[in-house]
N, C-alpha and C positions, 0 to 999 in steps of 0.2 A: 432516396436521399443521398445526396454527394456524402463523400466521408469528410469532409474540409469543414460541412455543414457541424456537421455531428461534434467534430473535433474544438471548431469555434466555442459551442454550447458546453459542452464538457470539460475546456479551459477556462472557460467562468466561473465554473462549479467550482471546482477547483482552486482556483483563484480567492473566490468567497469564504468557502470553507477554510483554507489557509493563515486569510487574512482573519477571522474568525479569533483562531487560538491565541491572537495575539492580545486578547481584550482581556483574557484574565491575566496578564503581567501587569497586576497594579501593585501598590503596596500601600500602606497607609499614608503617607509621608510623615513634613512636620509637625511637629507638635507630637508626640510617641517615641517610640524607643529610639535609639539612634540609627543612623539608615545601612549600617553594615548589621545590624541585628537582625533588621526588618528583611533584607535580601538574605541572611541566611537562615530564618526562621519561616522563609519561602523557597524555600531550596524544591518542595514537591511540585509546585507551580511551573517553576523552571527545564524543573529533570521531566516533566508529562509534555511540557511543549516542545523541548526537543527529539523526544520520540514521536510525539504525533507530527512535528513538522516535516522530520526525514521520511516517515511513512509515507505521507500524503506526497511527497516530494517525488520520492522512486517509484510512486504508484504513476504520479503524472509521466514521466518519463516513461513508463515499460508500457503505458498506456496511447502514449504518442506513435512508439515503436511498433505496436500490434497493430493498431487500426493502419499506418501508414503501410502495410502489408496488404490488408483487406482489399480481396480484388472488388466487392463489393457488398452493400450495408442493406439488410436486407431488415424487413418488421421484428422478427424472433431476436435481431442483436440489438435493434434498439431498446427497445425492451431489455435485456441483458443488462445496458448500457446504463437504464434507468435505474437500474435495483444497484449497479454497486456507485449510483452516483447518491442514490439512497444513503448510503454506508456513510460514503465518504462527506455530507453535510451531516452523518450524528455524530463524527467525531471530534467535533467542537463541544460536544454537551459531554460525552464520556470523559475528555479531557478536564475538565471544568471540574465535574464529578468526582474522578480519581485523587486530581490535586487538594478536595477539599478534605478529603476523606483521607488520605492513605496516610497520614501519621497521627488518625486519632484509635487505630486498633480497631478489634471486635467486628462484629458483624458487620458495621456500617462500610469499615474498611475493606473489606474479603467482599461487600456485594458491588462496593464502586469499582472494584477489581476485576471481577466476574463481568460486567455491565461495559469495561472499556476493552477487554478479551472479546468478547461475544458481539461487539461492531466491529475489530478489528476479524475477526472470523469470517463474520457476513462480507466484508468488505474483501476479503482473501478465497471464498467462495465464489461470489460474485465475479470475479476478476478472473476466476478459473471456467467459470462458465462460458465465459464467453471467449477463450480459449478453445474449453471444448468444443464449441459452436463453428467455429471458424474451421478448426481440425475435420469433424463430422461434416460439414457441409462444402468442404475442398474449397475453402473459400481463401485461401490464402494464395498470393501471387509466388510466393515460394514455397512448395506444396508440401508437409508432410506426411507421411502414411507410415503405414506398420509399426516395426517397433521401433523405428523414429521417435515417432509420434509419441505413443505411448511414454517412452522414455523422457521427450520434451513436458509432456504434460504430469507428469511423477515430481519429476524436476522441478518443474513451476511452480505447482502448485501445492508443493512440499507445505508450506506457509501453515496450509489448512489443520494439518495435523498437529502445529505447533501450539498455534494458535489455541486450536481445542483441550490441549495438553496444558495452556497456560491458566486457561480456566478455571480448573481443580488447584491447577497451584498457588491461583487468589484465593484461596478459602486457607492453604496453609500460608503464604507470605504475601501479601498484596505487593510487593516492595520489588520480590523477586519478580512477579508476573510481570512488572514494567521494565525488567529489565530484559526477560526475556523477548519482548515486544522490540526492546531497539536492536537487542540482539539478531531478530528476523530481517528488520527494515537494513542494517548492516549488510547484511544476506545478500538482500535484493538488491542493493550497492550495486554488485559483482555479478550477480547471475543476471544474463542478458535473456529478452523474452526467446523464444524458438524462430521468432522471423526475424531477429537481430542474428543469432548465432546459424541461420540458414541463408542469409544473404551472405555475412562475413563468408562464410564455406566457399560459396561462389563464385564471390571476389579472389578468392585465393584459390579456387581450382581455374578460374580465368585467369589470373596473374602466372599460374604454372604453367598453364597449358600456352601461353603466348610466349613465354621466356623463350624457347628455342628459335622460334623465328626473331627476336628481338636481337640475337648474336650472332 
């Protein structure tokens, strides 16, 4: 399968998923309390769709970036491909979940917590897999190995750890765990994937290495 193929199908997802989160930004309207009460008495609504939409956002970009690398798309990534596209359509129901839950306390709140952690995991999993995949099978047009590699993949998929770490800390703060969720997608703002930051390399050892004949 071409990778343009692949890329097309996984911008749609994408796209869906996206558009998705936007359907629980309703509020009552008229006839209820008045409409500055109703938008601040929604405030979790608000704060869960701007974390899921910057996630999903930096996920499509770093996901652009890798595959646009991939010398080529082989059955094992698509498959890869499938499971963190898995993730990234349940993060419109974890969204939905957390916002309804997370300012009514107790259990219900610590497992809507737990529940939008542990798709944002799989989907932080997922996403490293096929990382690893690409790495292991030299399938990258800007190749890395050793402790390159290693290092690229530490780097990346740092996320995982967090993520898993935010877990335990919905069971003490549901409140906190979404913050540390945008705290991650911030992260991923800034950190470029390893065939971003391995082509940039190149461009700049090609830009140095040509200066001297350019004067």
């Amino acid at each position: 399968m071409e990778s343009g193929r692949l890329e097309a199908f996984s911008d749609g997802v994408f796209a869906v998923a996206i558009t998705l989160l936007a359907l629980n930004l309703v509020v009552p309207g008229p006839g209820h309390s008045p409409l500055a009460e109703q938008l601040a008495s929604h405030w979790p609504v608000f704060a869960a769709f701007a974390v899921s939409f910057l996630t999903i956002g930096i996920i499509w970009v770093n996901h652009h970036a890798l595959f646009r690398n991939f010398a080529k798309i082989d059955r094992p990534l698509l498959f890869l491909n499938l499971l963190l596209l898995f993730f990234i359509v349940s993060i419109p129901f974890a969204t939905a979940t957390i916002a309804d839950y997370l300012t009514r306390g107790g259990g219900d709140a610590a497992l809507a917590a737990a529940i939008y952690q542990g798709v944002f995991l799989g989907m932080s999993l997922s996403f490293g897999a096929l990382l690893w995949w690409s790495i292991r099978r030299e399938n990258l047009k800007t190749p890395l190995t050793g402790t390159g590699a290693r290092w690229a993949f530490i780097r990346f998929a740092g996320g995982n750890v967090v993520y898993a770490a935010a877990i335990g800390v919905a069971f003490l703060s549901p409140l906190a765990s979404l913050i540390v969720s945008g705290l991650v997608a911030v992260y991923y703002v800034f950190e470029h994937t390893p065939a971003q930051a391995g082509a940039a390399g190149e461009n700049s050892a090609a830009r140095s290495g040509s200066e001297p004949y350019d004067q």
